[in-house]
C-alpha positions in Angstrom: -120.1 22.3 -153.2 -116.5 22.5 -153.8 -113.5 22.1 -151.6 -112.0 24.5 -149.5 -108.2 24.2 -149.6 -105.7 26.2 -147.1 -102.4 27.1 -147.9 -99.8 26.7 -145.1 -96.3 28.1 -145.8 -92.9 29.4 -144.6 -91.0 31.7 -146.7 -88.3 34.3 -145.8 -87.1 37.5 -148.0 -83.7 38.9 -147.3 -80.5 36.8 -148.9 -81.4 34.0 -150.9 -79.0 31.6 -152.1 -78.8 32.2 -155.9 -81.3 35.1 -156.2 -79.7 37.6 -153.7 -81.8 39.9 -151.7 -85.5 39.7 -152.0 -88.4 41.9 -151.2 -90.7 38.7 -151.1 -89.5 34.8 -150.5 -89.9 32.8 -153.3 -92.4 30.1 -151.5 -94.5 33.6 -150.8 -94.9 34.1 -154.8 -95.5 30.4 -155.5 -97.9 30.3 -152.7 -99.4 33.5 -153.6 -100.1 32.1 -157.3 -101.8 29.2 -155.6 -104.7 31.4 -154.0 -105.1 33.3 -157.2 -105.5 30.4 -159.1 -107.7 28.3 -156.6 -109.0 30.7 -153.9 -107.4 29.2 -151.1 -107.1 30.7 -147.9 -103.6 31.0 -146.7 -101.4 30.8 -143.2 -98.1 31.9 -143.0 -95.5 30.4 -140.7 -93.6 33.0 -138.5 -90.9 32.2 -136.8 -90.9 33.4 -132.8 -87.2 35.1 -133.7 -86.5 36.4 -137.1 -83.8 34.3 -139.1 -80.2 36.7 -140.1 -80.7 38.3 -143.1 -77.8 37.4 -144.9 -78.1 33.7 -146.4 -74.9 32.0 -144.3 -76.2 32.9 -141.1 -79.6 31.9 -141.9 -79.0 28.5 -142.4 -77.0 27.8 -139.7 -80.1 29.4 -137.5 -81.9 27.0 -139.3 -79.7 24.1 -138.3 -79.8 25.1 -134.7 -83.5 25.2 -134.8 -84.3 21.6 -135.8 -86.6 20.3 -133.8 -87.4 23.6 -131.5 -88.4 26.3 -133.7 -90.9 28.2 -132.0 -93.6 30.5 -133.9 -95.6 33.5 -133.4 -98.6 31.8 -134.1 -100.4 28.4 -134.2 -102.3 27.3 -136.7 -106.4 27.6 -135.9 -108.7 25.5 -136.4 -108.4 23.0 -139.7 -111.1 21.4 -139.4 -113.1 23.0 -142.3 -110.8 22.6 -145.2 -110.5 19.5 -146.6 -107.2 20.2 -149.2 -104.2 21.5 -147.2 -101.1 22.9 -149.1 -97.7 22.6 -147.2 -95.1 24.5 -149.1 -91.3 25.8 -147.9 -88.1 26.5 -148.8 -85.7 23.4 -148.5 -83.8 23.8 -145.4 -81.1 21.2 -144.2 -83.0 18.4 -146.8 -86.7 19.0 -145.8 -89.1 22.2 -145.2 -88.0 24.5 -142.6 -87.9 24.1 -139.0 -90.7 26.0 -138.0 -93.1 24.1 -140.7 -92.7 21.5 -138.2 -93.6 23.1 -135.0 -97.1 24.4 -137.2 -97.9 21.1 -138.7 -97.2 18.9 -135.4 -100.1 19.5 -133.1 -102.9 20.0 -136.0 -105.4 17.5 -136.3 -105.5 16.4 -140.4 -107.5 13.4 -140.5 -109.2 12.2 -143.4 -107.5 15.6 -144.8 -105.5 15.5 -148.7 -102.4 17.1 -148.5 -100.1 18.6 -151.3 -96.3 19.6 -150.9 -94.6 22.3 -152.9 -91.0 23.3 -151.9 -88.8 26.0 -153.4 -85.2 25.5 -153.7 -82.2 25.5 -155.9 -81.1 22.1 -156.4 -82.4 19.9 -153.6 -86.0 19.2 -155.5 -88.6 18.1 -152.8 -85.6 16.2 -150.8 -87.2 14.8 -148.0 -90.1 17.4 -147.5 -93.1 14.4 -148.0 -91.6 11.7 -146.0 -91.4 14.5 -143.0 -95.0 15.9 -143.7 -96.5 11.5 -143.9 -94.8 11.7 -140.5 -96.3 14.7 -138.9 -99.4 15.3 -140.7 -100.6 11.6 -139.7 -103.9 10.6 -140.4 -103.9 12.5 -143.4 -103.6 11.7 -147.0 -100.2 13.0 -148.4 -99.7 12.4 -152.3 -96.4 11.3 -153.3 -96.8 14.3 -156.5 -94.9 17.1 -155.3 -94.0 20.2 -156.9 -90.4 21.6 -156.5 -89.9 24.6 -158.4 -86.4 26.9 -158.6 -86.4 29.7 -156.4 -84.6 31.3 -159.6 -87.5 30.4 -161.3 -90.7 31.2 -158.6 -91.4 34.6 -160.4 -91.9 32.4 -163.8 -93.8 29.8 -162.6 -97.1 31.0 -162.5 -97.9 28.4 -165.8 -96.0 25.5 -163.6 -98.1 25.8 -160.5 -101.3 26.0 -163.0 -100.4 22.7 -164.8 -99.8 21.1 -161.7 -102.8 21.7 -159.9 
């Protein structure tokens, strides 16, 4: 029997820096060609109160929220899946606020967990440091993705070669 994996991501549409306005986030298309390519299941991360559309305003939301960003809803039950995906935007050098307040109070034991970020210039930044620290107990490998949010509607053939 294979693995189950779950993908657990942030991603926000609207202004983006470097690709404008978006209909979709760029982690949303990267994560999206994960589950096609895999069969993952996938959470997304909500934030409680929807960021500013426009990018400058955003990210000082963003700023503001570190380390109390609520969302609409926790994650369930982990428990069955034993690959776990944890893939964001770069926000203020790490994933986004509200990745945080999903990833804290789940229990990923014994769990293997992969990071993928979107960005434009910041690469992973600190995003696995911050997920050894709150995903403890689980297995968190140092081979990250980070793929241009200029680039996410490309990278199908990335994400592919990588997994």
């Amino acid at each position: 029997m294979g693995s189950k994996s779950l993908i657990i991501y942030f991603s926000r549409a609207d202004e983006n820096y470097a690709v404008g306005y978006i209909d979709k986030g760029n982690t949303e298309i990267v994560a999206e060609y994960v589950q096609e390519l895999i069969g993952a299941d996938m959470f997304k991360v909500e934030p409680l109160v929807p960021y500013a559309k426009d990018y400058n305003t955003c990210i000082q939301e963003a700023k503001e929220r570190i380390g109390n960003a609520p969302i609409k809803t926790a994650i369930l039950d982990i428990s069955g899946y034993d690959i776990i995906y944890v893939m964001s935007p770069i926000y203020w050098g790490t994933y986004a606020p509200e990745m945080e307040t999903a990833l804290q109070d789940a229990d990923f034991t014994g769990k293997t967990i992969r990071v993928i970020t979107t960005h434009e210039g910041s690469g992973v930044a600190n995003t696995v440091k911050d997920v050894k620290r709150v995903c403890a107990g689980g297995m968190v490998s140092d081979d990250a993705l980070a793929i241009k949010g200029t680039q996410a509607k490309d990278a199908k053939a990335k994400v592919e070669a990588w997994l």
